[in-house]
C-alpha positions, 0 to 999 in steps of 0.5 A: 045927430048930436051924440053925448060926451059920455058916448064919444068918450067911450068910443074913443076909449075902446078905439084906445083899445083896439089900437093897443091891441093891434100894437101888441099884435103886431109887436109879438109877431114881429118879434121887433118892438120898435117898428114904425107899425107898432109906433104908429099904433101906440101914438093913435091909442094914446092921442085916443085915450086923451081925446076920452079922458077930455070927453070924460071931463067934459061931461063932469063939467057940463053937469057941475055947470048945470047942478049950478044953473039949477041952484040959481033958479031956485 
């Protein structure tokens, strides 16, 4: 099954979330920011956040590069 970018984007934005989440979490109840849990949580959130801004792009670019397609056919 073939998912579109604007889906996996939005899955890998509200992983983002979740993990960011977590990370706040566990940094309140821990009272220590700086614990290899919550590092750990802040690297995944972010590496998930660029993975769906990359999807985002993806998407705008695969329709730029079919609105032109369109145009030539014409």
């Amino acid at each position: 099954m073939k998912l579109s970018p604007i889906v996996m984007g939005f899955f890998y934005l509200g992983l983002g979330s979740l993990f960011t989440y977590l990370a706040i979490q566990s940094a309140s109840s821990n009272g220590e920011l700086w614990n290899f849990y919550t590092i750990f949580l802040m690297v995944l959130a972010t590496v998930d956040f660029v993975y769906a801004i990359r999807f985002f792009v993806l998407r705008k670019r695969i329709s730029k590069l079919k609105k032109k397609d369109d145009n030539k056919k014409r």
